[in-house]
C-alpha positions in Angstrom: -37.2 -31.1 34.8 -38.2 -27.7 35.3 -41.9 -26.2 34.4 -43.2 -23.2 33.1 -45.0 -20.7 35.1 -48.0 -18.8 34.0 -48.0 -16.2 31.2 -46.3 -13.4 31.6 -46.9 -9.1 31.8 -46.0 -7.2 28.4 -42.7 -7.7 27.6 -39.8 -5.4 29.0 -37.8 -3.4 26.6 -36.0 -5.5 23.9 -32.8 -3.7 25.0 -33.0 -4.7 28.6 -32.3 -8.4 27.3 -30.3 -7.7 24.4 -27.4 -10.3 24.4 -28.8 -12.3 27.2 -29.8 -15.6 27.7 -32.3 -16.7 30.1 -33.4 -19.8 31.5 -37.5 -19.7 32.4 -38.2 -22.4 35.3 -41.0 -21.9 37.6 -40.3 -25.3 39.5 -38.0 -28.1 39.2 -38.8 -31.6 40.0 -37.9 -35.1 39.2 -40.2 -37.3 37.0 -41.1 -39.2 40.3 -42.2 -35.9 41.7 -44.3 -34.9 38.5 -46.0 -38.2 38.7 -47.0 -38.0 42.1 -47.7 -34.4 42.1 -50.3 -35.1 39.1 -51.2 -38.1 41.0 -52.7 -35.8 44.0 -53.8 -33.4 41.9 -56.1 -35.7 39.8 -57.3 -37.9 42.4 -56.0 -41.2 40.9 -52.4 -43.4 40.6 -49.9 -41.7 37.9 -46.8 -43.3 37.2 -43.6 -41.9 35.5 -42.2 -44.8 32.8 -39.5 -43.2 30.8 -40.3 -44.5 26.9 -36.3 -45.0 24.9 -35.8 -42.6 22.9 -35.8 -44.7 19.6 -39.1 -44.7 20.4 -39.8 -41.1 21.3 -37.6 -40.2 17.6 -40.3 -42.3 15.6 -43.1 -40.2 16.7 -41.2 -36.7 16.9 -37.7 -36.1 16.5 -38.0 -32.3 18.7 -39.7 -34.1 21.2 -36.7 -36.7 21.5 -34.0 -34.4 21.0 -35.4 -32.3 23.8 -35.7 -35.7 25.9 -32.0 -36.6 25.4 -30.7 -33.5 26.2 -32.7 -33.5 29.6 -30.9 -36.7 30.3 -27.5 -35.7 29.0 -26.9 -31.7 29.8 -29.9 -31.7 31.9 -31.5 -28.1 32.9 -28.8 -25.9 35.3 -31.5 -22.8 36.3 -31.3 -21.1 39.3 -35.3 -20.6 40.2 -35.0 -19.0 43.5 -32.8 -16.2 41.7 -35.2 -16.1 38.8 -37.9 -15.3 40.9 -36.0 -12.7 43.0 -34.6 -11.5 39.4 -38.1 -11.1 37.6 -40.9 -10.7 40.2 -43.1 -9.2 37.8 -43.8 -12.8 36.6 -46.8 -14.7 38.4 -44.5 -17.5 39.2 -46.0 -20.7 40.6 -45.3 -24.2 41.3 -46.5 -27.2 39.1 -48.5 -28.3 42.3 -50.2 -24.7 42.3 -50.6 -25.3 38.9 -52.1 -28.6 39.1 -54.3 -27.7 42.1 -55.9 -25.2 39.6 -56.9 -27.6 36.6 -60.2 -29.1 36.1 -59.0 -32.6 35.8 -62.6 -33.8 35.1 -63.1 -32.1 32.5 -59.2 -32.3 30.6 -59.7 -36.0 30.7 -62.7 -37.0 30.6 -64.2 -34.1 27.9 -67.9 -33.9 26.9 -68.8 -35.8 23.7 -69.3 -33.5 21.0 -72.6 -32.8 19.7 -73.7 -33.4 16.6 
């Protein structure tokens, strides 16, 4: 599974891309990985458990097409040549990325006031 990095500068030139197709990946990792990853990030047990995708259609049908074609065509980008390619992105891993999340705070938000 591959993740996205941060956001990105201005946008280059249309022309520069014009006809081309490119993959964004900052990292790529297996759903074991991503669970333990969040795991030490958040300070407490994560565990991956895929959900079938019958499932996954009834409550979005983007969400599970996007699943199933992870687990059938899968993601083929090259990240060490998109970094060298584009290093005007602030690429980073998903465990920098984690590392820099208030986990408190994203689950366990303040009740709102009244």
């Amino acid at each position: 599974m591959a993740w996205g990095g941060s956001a990105p500068p201005p946008p280059p030139p249309p022309h520069d891309f014009a006809g081309h197709r490119i993959d964004i990946a900052s990292d790529e990792l297996t759903p074991a990985r991503i669970a333990h990853t969040l795991a030490t990030a958040a300070g407490f047990p994560v565990v991956h458990q895929e959900v079938p995708l019958s499932h996954v259609r009834t409550r979005s049908a983007d969400l599970a097409a996007m699943f199933e074609y992870f687990t059938t065509a899968g993601l083929d980008v090259d990240v060490p040549a998109l970094r060298r390619d584009h290093p005007e992105v602030r690429w980073h891993t998903f465990a920098e990325w984690t590392a820099e999340q208030d986990w408190t705070a994203l689950l366990f938000p303040l009740p709102r006031r009244p």
